[in-house]
PDB file as gemmi writes it, atoms N, CA and C in Angstrom:
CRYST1    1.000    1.000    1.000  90.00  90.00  90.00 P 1                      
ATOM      1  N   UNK A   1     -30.342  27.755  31.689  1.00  0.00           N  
ATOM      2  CA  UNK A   1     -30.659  28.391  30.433  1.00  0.00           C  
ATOM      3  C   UNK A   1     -30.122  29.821  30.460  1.00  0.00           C  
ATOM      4  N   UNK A   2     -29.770  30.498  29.109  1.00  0.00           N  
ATOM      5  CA  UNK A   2     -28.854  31.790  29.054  1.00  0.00           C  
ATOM      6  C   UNK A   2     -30.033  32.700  28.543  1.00  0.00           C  
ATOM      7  N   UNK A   3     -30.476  33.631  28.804  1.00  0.00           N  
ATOM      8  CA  UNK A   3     -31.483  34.453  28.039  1.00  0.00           C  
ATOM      9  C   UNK A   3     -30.748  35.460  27.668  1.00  0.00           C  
ATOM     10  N   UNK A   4     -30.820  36.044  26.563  1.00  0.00           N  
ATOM     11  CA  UNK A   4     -30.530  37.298  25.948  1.00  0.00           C  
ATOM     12  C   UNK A   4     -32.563  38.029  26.261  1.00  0.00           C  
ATOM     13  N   UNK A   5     -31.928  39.142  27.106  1.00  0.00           N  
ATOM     14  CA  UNK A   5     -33.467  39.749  27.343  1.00  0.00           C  
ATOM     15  C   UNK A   5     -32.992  41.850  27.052  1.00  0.00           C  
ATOM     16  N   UNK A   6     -34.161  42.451  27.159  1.00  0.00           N  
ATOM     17  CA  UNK A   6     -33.913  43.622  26.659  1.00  0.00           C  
ATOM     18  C   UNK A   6     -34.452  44.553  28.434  1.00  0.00           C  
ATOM     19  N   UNK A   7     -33.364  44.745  29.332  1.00  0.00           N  
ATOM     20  CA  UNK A   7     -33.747  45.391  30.703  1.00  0.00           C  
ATOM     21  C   UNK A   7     -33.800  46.986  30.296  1.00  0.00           C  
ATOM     22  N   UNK A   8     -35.804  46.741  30.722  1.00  0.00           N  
ATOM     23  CA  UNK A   8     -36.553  48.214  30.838  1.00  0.00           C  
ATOM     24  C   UNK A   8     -36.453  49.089  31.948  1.00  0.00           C  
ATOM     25  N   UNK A   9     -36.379  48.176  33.560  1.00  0.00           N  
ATOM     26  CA  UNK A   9     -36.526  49.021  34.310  1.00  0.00           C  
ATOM     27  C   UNK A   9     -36.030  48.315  35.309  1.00  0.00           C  
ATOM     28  N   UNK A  10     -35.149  49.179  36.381  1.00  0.00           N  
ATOM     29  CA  UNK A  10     -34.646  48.563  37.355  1.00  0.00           C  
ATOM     30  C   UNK A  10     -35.520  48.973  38.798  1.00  0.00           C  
ATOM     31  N   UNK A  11     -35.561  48.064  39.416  1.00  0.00           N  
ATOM     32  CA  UNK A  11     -35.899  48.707  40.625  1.00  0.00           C  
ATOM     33  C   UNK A  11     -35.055  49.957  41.278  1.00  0.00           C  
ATOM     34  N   UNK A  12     -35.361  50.469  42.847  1.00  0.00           N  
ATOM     35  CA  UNK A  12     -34.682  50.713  43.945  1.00  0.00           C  
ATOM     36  C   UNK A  12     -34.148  49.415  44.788  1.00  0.00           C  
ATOM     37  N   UNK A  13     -33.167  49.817  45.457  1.00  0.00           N  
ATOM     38  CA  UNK A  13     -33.475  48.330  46.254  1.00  0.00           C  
ATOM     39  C   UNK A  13     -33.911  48.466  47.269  1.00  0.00           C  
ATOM     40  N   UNK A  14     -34.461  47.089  47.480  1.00  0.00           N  
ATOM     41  CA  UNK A  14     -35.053  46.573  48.866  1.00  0.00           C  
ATOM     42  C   UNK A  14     -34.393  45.702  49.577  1.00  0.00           C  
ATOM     43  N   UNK A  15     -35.023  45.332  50.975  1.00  0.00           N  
ATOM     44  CA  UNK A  15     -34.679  44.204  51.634  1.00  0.00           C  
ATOM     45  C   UNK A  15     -35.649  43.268  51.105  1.00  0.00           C  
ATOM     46  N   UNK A  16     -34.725  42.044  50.932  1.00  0.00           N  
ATOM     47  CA  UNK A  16     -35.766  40.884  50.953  1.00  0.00           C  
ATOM     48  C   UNK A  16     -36.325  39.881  52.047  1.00  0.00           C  
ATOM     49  N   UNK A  17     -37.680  39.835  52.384  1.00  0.00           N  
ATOM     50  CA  UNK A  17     -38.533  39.353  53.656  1.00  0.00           C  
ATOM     51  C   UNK A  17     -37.863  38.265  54.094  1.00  0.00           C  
ATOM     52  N   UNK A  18     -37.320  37.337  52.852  1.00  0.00           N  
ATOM     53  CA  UNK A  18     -36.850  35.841  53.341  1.00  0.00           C  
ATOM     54  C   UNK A  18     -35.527  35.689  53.506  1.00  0.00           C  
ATOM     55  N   UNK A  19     -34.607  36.251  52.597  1.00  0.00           N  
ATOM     56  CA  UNK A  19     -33.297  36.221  52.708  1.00  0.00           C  
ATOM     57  C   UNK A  19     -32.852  37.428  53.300  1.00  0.00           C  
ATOM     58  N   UNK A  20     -33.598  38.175  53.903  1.00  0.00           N  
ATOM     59  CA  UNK A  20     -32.818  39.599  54.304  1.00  0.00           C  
ATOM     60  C   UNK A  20     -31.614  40.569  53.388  1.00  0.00           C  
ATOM     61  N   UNK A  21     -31.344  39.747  52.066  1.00  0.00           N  
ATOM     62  CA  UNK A  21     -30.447  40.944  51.226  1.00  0.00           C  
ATOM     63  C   UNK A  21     -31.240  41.423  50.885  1.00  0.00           C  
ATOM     64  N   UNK A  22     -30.346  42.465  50.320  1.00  0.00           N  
ATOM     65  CA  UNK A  22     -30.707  43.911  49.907  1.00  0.00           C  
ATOM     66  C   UNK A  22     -30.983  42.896  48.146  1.00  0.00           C  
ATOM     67  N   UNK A  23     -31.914  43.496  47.703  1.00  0.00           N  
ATOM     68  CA  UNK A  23     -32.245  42.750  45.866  1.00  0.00           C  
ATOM     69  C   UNK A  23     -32.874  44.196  45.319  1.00  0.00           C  
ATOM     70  N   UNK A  24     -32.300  44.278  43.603  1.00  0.00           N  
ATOM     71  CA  UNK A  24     -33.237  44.820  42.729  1.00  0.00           C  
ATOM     72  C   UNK A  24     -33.957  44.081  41.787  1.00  0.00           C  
ATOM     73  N   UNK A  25     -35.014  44.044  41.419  1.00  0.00           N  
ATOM     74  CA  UNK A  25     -35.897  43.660  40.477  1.00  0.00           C  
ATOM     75  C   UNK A  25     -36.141  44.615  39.203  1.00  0.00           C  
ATOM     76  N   UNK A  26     -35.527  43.679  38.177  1.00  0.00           N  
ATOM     77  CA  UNK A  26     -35.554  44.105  36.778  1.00  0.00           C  
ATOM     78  C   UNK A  26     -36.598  43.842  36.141  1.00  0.00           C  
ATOM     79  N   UNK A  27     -36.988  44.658  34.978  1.00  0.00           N  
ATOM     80  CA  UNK A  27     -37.574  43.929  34.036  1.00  0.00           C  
ATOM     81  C   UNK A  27     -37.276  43.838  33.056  1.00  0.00           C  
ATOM     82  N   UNK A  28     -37.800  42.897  32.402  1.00  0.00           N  
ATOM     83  CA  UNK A  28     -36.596  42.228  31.162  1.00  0.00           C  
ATOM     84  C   UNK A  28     -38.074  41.759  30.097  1.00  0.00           C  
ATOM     85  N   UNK A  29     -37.288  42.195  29.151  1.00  0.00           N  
ATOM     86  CA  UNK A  29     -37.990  41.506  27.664  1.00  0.00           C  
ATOM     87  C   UNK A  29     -37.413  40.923  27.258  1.00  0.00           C  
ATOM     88  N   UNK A  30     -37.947  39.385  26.927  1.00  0.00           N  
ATOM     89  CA  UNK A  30     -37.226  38.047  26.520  1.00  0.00           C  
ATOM     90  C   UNK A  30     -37.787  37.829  25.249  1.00  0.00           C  
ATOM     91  N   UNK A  31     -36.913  38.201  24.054  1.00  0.00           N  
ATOM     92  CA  UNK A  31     -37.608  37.527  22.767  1.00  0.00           C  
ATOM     93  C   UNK A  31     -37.879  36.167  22.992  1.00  0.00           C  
ATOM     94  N   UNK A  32     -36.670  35.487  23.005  1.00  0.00           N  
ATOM     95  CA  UNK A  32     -36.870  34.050  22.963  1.00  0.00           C  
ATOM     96  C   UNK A  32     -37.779  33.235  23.406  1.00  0.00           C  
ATOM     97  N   UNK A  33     -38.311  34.051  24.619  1.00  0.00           N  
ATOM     98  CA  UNK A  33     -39.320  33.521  25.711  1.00  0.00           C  
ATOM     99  C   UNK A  33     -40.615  34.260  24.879  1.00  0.00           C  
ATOM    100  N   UNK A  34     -40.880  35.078  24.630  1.00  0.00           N  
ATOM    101  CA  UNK A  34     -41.729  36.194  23.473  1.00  0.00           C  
ATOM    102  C   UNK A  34     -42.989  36.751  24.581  1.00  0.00           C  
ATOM    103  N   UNK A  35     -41.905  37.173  26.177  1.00  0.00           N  
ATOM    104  CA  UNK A  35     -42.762  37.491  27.134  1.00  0.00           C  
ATOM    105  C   UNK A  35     -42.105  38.312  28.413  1.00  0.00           C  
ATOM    106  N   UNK A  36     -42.692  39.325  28.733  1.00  0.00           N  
ATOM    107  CA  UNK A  36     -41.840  40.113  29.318  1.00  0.00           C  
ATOM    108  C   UNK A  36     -41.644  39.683  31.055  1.00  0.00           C  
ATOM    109  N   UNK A  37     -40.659  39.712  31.605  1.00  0.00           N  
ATOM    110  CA  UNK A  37     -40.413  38.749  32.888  1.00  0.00           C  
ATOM    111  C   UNK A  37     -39.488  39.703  33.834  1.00  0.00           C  
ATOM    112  N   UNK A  38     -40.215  39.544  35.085  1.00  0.00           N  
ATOM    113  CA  UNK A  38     -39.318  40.042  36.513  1.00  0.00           C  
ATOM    114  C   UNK A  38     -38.218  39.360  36.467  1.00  0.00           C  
ATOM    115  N   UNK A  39     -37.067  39.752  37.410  1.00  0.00           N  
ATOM    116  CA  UNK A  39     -35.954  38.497  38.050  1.00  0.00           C  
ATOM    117  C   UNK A  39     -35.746  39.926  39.277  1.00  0.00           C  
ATOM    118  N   UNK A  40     -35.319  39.290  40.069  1.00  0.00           N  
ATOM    119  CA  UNK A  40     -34.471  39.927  41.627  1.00  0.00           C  
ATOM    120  C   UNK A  40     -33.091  39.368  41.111  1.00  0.00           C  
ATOM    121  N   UNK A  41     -32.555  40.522  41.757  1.00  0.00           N  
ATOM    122  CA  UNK A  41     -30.589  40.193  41.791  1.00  0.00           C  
ATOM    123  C   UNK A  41     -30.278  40.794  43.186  1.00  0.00           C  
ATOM    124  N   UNK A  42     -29.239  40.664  43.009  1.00  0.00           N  
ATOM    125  CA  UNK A  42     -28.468  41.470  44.411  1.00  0.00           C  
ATOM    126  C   UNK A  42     -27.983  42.650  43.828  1.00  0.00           C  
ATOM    127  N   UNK A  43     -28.550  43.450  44.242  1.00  0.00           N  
ATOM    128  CA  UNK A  43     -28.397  45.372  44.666  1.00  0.00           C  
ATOM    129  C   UNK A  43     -26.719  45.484  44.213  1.00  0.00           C  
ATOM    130  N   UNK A  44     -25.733  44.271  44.581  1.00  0.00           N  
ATOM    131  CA  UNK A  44     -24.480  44.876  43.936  1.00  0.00           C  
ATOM    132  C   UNK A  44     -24.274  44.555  42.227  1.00  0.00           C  
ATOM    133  N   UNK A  45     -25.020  43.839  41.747  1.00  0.00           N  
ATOM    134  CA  UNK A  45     -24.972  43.525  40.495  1.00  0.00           C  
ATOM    135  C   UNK A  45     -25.790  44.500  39.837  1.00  0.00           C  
ATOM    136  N   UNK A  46     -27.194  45.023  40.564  1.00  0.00           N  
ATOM    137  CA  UNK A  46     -28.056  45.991  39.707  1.00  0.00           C  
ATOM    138  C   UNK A  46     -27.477  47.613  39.987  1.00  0.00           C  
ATOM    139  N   UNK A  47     -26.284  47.742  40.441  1.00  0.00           N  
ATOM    140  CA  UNK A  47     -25.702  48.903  40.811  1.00  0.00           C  
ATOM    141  C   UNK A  47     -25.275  49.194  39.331  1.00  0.00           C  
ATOM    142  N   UNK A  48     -25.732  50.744  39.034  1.00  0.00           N  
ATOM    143  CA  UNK A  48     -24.985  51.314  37.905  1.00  0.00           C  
ATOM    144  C   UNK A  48     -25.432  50.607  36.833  1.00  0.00           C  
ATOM    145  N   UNK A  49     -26.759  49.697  36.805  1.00  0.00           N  
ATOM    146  CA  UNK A  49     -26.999  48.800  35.520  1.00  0.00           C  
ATOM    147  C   UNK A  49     -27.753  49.844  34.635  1.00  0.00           C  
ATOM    148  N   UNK A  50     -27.322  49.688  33.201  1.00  0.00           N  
ATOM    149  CA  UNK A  50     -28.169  50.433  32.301  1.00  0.00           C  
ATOM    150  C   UNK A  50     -28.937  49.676  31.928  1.00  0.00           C  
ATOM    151  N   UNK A  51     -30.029  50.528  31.151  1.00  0.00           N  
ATOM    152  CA  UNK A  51     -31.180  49.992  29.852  1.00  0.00           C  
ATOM    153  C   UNK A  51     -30.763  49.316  28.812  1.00  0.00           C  
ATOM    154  N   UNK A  52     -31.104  48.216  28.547  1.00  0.00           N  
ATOM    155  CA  UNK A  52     -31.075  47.808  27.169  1.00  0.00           C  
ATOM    156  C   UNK A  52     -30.595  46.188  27.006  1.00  0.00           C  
ATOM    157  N   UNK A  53     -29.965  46.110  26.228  1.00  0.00           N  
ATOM    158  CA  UNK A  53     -29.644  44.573  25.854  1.00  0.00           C  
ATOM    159  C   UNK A  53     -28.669  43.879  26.768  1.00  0.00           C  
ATOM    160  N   UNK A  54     -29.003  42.770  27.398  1.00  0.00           N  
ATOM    161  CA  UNK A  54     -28.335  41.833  28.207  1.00  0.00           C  
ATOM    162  C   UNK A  54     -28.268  40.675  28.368  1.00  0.00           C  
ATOM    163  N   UNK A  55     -27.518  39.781  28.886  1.00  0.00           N  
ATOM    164  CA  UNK A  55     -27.558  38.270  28.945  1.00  0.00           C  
ATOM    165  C   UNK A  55     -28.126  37.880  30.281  1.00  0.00           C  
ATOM    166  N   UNK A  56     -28.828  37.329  30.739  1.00  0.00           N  
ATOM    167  CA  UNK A  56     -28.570  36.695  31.737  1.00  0.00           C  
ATOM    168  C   UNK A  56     -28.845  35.492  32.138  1.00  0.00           C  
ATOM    169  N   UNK A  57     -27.534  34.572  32.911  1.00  0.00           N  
ATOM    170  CA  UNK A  57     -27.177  33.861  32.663  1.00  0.00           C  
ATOM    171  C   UNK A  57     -27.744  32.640  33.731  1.00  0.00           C  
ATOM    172  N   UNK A  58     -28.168  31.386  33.614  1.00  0.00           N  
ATOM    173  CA  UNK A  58     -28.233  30.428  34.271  1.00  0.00           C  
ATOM    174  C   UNK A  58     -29.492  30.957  35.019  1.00  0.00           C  
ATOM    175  N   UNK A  59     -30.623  30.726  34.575  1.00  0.00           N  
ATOM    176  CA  UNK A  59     -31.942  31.466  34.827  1.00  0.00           C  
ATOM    177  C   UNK A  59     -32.816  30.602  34.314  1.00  0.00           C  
ATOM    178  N   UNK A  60     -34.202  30.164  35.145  1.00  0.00           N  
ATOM    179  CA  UNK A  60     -34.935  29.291  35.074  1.00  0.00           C  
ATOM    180  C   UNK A  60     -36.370  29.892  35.238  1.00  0.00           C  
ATOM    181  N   UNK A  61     -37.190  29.624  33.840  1.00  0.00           N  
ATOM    182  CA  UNK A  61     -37.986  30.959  33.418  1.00  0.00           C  
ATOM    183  C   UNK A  61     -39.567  30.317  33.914  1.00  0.00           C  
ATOM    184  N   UNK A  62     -40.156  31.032  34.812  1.00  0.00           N  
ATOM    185  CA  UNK A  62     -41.592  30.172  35.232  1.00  0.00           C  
ATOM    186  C   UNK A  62     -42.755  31.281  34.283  1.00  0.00           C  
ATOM    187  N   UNK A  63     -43.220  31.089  33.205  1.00  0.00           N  
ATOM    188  CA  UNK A  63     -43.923  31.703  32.358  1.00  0.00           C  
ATOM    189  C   UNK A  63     -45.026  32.045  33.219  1.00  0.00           C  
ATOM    190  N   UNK A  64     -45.741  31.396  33.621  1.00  0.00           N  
ATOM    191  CA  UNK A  64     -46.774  31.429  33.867  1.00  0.00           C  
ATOM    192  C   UNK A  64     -47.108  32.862  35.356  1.00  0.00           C  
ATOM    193  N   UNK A  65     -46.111  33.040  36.059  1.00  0.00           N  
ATOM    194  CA  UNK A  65     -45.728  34.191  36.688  1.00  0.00           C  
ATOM    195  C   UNK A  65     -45.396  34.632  36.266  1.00  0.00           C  
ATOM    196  N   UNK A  66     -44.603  35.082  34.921  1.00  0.00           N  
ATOM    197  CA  UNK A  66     -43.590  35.704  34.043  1.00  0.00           C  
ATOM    198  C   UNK A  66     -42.481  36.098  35.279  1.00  0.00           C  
ATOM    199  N   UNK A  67     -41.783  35.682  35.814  1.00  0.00           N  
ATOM    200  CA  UNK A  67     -40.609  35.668  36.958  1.00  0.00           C  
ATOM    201  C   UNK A  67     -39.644  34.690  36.154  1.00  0.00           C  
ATOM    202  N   UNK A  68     -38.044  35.305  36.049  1.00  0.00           N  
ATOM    203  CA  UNK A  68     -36.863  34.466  36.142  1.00  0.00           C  
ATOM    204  C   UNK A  68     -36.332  34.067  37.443  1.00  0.00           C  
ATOM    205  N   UNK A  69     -35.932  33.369  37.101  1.00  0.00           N  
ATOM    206  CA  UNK A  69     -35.458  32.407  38.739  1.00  0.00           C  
ATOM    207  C   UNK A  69     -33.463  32.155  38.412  1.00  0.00           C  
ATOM    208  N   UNK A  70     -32.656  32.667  39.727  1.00  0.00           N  
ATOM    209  CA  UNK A  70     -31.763  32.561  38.977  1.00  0.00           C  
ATOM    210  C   UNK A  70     -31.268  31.116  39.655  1.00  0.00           C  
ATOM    211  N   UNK A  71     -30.904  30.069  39.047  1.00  0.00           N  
ATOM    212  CA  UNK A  71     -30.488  28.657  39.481  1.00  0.00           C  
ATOM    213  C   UNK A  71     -29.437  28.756  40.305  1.00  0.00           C  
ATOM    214  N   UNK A  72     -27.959  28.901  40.327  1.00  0.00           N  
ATOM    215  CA  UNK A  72     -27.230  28.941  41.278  1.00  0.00           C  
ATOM    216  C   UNK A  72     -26.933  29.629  42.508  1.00  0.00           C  
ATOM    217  N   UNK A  73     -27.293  30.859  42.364  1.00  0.00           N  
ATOM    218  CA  UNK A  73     -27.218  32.021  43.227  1.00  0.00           C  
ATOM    219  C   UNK A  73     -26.077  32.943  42.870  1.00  0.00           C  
ATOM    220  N   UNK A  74     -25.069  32.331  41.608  1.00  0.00           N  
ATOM    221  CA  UNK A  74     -23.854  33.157  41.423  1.00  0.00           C  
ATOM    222  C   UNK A  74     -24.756  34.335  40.531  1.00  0.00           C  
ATOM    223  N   UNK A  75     -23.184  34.722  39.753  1.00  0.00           N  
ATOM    224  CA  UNK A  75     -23.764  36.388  39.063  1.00  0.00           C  
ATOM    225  C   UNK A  75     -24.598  35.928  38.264  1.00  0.00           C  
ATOM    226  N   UNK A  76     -25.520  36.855  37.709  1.00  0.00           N  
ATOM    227  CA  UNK A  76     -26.486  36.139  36.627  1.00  0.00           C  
ATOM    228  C   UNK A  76     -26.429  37.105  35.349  1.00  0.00           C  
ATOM    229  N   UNK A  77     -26.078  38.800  35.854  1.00  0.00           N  
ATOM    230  CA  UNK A  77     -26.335  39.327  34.437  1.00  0.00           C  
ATOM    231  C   UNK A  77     -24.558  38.998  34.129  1.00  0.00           C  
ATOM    232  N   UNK A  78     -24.308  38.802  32.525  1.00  0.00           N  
ATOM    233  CA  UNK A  78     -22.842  38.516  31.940  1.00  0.00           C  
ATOM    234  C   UNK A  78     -23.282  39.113  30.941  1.00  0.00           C  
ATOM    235  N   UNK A  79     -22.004  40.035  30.311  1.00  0.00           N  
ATOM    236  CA  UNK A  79     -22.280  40.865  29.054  1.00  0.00           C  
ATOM    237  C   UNK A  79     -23.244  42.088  29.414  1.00  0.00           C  
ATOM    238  N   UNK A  80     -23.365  42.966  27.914  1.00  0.00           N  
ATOM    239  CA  UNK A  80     -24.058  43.797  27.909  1.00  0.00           C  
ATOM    240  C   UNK A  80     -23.836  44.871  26.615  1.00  0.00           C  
ATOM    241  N   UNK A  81     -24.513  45.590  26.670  1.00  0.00           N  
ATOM    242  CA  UNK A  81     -24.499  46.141  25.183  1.00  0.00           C  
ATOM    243  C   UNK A  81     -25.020  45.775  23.881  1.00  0.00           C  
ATOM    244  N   UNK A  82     -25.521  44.818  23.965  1.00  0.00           N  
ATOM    245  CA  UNK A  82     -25.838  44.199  22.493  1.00  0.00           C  
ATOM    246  C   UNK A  82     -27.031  44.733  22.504  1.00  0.00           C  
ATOM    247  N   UNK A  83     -27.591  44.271  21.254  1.00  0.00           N  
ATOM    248  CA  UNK A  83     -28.423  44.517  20.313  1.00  0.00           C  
ATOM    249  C   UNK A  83     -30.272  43.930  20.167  1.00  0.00           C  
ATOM    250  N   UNK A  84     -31.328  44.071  19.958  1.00  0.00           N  
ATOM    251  CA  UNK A  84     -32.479  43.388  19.572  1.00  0.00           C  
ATOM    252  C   UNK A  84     -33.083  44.074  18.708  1.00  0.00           C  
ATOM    253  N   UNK A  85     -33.357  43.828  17.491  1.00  0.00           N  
ATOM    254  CA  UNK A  85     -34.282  44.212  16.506  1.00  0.00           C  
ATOM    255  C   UNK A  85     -35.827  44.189  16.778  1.00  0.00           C  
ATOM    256  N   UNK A  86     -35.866  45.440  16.398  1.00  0.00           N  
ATOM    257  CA  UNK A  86     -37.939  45.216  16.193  1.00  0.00           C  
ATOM    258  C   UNK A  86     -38.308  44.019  15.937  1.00  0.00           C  
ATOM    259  N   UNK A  87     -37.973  43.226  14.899  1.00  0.00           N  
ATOM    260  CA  UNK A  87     -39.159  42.269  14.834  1.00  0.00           C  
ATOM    261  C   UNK A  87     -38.652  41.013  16.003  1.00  0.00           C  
ATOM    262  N   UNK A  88     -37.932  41.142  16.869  1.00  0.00           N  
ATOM    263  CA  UNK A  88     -37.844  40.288  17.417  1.00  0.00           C  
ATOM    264  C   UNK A  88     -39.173  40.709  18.599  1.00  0.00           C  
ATOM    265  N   UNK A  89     -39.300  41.701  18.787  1.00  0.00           N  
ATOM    266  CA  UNK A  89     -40.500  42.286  19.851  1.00  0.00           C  
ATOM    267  C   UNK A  89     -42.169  42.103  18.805  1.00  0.00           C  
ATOM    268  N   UNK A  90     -41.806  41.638  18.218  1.00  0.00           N  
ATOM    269  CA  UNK A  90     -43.357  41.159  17.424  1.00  0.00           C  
ATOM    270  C   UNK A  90     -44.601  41.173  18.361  1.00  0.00           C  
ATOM    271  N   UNK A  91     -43.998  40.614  19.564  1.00  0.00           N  
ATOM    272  CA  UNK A  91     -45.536  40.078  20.276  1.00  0.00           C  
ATOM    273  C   UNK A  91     -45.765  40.973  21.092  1.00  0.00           C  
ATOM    274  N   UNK A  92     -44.477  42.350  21.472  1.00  0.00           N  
ATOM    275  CA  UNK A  92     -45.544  42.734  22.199  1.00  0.00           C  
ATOM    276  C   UNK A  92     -46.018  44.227  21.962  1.00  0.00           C  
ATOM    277  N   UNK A  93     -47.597  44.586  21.937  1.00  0.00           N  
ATOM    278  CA  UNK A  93     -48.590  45.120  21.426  1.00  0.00           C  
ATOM    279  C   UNK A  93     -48.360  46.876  22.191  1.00  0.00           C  
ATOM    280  N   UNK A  94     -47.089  47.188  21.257  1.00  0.00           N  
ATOM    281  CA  UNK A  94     -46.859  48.917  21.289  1.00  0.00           C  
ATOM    282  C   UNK A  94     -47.314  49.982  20.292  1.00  0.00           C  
ATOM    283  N   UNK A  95     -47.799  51.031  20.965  1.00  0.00           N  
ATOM    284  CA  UNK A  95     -47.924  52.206  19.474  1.00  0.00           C  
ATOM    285  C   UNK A  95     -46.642  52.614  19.706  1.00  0.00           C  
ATOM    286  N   UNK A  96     -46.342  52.952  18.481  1.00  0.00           N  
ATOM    287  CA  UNK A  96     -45.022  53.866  18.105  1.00  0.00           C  
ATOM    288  C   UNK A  96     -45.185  55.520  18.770  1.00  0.00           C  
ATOM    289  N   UNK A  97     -46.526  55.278  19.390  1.00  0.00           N  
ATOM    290  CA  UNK A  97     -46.426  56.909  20.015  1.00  0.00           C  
ATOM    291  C   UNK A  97     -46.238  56.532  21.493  1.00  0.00           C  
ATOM    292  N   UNK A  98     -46.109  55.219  21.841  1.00  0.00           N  
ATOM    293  CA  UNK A  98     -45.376  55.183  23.516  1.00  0.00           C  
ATOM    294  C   UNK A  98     -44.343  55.064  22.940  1.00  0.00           C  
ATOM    295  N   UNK A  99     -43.382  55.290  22.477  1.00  0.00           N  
ATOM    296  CA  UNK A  99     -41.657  54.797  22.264  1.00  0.00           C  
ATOM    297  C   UNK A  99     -41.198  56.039  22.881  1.00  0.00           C  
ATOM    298  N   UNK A 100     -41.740  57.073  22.941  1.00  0.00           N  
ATOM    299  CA  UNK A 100     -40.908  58.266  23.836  1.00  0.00           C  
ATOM    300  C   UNK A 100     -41.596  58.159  25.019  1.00  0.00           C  
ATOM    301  N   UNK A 101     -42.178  57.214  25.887  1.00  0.00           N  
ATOM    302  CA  UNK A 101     -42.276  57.219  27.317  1.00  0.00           C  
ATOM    303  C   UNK A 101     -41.242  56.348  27.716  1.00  0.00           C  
ATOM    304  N   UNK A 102     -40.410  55.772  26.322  1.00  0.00           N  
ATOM    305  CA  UNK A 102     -39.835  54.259  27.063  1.00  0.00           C  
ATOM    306  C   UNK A 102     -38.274  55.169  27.408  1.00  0.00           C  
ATOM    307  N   UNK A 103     -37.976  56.410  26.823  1.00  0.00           N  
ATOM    308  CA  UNK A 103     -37.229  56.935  27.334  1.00  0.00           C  
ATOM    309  C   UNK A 103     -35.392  57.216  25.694  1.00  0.00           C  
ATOM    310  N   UNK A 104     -35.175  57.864  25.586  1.00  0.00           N  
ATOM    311  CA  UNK A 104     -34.453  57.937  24.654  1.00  0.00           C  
ATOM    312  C   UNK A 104     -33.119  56.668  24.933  1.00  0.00           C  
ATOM    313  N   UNK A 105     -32.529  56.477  26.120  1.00  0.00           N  
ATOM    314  CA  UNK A 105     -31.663  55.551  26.016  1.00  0.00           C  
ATOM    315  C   UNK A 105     -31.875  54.294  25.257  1.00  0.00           C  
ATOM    316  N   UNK A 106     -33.080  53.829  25.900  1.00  0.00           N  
ATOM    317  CA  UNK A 106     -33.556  52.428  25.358  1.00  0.00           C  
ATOM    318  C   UNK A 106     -33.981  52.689  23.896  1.00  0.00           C  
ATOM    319  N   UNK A 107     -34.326  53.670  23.175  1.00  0.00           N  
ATOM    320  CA  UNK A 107     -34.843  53.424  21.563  1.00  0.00           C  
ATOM    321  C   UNK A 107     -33.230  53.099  21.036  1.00  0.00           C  
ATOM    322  N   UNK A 108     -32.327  54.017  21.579  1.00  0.00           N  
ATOM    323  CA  UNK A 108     -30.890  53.709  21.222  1.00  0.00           C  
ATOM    324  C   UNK A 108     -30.463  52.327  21.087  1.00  0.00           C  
ATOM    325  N   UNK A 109     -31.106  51.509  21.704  1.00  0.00           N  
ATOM    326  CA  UNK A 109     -30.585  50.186  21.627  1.00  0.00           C  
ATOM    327  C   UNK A 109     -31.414  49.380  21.003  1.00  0.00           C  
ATOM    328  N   UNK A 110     -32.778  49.984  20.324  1.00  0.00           N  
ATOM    329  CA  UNK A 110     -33.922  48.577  19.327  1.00  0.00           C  
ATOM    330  C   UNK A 110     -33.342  49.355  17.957  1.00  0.00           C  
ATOM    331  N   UNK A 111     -33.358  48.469  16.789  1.00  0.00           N  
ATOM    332  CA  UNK A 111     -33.028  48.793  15.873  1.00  0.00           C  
ATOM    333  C   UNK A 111     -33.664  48.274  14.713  1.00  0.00           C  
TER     334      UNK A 111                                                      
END                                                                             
């Protein structure tokens, strides 16, 4: 499955306990999913990643942890730059007076 999600925050990286790479953990707002969700990548893909609208690709979504899972192990974020409208964030429950903690880059990209 392809998610178009909206990445708030990236980790630092770490080592990971089981696989020993180095991973960052994003977080991502998934309209489609209408729920906000972790994923781990590899530290060379979350290098230099900005805020805001992204694809990512071939990702297998366990709701109930809110965690993406990426299925193959290849790259997972593809694209970038695009777009999500307010009402696609319907569900989740913001005052308009946190929108300046979320940081000026990211308002740049809800519209």
């Amino acid at each position: 499955m392809n998610v178009e999600g909206l990445v708030v925050s990236v980790s630092r990286p770490f080592q990971d306990r089981y696989s020993g790479e180095e991973l960052v953990e994003l977080g991502v707002i998934c309209p489609i999913l209408r729920a906000t969700m972790n994923i781990r990548i590899p530290a060379s893909q979350g290098k230099g990643l900005s805020l805001g609208a992204h694809t990512l690709s071939q990702v297998q979504p366990y709701p109930l942890v809110n965690r993406l899972h990426p299925l193959d192990g290849k790259k997972t974020l593809s694209g970038s730059g695009g777009r999500i409208r307010v009402g696609e964030l319907d569900f989740i429950k913001l005052s308009l007076n946190d929108l300046k903690d979320w940081g000026c880059p990211l308002r740049s990209k809800i519209i």
